[in-house]
MARKOL-124790 format. One record per residue (C-alpha): x, y, z; residue in three letters. Coordinates in steps of 0.1 Angstrom, whole numbers, padded with zeros to 4 digits, always signed. Example, Ala and Ser with C-alpha at 12.3 -4.5 7.8 and 13.67 -1.06 7.14 Angstrom:
+0123-0045+0078ala
+0137-0011+0071ser
***
This chain:
+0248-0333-0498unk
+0253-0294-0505unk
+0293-0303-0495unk
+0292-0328-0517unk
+0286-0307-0547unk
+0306-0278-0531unk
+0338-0303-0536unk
+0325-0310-0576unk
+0325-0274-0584unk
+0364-0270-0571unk
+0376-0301-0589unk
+0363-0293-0622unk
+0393-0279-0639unk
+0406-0240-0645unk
+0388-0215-0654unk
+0390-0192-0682unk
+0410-0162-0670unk
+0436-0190-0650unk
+0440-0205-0688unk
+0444-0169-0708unk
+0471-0159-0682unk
+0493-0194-0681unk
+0486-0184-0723unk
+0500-0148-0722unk
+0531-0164-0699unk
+0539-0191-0726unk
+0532-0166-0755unk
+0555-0141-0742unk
+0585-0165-0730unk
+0580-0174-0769unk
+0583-0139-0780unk
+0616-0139-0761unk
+0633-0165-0770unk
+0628-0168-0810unk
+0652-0138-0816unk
+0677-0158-0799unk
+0667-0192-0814unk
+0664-0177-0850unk
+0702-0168-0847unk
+0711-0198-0832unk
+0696-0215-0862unk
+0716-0193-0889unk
+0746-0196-0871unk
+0743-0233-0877unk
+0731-0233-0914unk
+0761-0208-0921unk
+0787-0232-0904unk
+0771-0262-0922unk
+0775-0244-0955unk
+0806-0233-0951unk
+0820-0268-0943unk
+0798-0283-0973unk
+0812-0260-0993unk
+0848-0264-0985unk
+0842-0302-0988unk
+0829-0296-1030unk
+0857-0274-1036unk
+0883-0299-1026unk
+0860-0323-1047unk
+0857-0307-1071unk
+0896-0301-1076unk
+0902-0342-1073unk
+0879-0347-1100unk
+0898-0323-1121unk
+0927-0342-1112unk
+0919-0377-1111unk
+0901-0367-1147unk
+0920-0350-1164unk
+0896-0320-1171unk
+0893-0288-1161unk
+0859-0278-1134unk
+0849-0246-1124unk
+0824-0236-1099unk
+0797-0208-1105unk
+0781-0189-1077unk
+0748-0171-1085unk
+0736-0146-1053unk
+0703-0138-1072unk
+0690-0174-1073unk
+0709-0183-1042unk
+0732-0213-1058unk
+0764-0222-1068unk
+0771-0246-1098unk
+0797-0274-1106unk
+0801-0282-1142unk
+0831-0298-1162unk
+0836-0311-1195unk
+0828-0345-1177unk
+0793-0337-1164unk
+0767-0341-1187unk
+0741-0323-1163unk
+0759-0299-1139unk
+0762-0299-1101unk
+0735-0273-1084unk
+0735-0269-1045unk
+0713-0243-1030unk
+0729-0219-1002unk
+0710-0203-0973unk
+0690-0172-0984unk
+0709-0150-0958unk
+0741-0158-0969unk
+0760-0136-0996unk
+0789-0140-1017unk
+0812-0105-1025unk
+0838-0105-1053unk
+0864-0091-1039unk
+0903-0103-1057unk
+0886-0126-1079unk
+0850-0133-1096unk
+0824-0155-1083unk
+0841-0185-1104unk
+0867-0207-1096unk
+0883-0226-1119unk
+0908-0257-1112unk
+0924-0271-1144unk
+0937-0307-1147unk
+0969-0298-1124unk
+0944-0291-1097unk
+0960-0257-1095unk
+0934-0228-1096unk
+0932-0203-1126unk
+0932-0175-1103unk
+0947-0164-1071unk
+0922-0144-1050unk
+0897-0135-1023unk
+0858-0141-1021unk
+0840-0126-0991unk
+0807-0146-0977unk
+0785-0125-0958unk
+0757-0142-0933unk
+0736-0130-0908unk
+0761-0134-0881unk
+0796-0122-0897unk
+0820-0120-0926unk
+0841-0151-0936unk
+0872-0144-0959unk
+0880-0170-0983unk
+0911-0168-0998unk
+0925-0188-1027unk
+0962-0189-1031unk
+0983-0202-1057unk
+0992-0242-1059unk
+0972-0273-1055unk
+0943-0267-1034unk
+0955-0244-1012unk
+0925-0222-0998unk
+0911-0211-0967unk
+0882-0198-0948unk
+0886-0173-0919unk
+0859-0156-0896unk
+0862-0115-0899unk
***
């Protein structure tokens, strides 16, 4: 009988000091790895901005084509948004951009402007800063000709 209950106690499970050090192990693997995951994770919001925001400049400048009308896009780095409005829109186009990334005015202001050519007002350079590097975007002269290169 004293076996018996000998065998009970062993199976009953861990105990206290087995469970806070299996805890400490998870909690610092966790510690380890966020950095890492938390850059992976910008690194992935910056290059779905970029390409989001490549994709409404080139939409924007077939509206002001395909209109008629002239669009011009607005970026705000104190409220973290850039702005579409035309003389078509009633109620402007607002996306919100990733607090880490930054736009500098560097050739040109933070507006572009496409008139009903498609052809941008003003020939120039904008520089977006993230957490993980610089990306030069350069506009150049003629119908929607711009690029976006890694620094």
């Amino acid at each position: 009988m004293s076996n018996q209950k000998h065998k009970a106690w062993n199976q009953q499970g861990f105990s206290l000091i087995e469970m806070m050090i299996v805890l400490m192990i998870i909690a610092t693997i966790g510690a380890i790895a966020y950095p890492a995951f938390d850059s992976f994770r910008k690194n992935r919001e910056t290059e779905y901005f970029l390409r989001s925001f490549q994709k409404d400049i080139v939409h924007m400048q077939q509206k002001a084509i395909n209109e008629n009308r002239m669009y011009v896009l607005s970026i705000d780095n104190e409220k973290h948004v850039y702005e579409v409005s035309g003389n078509a829109l009633k109620k402007p186009l607002k996306r919100a951009f990733p607090e880490h990334i930054r736009f500098e005015s560097f050739s040109m202001l933070l507006r572009v402007q496409f008139n009903q050519y498609g052809n941008i007002s003003r020939a120039g350079t904008i520089y977006i800063h993230s957490a993980n590097g610089t990306y030069k975007m350069v506009f150049q002269i003629g119908k929607g000709k711009f690029y976006v290169t890694k620094q």
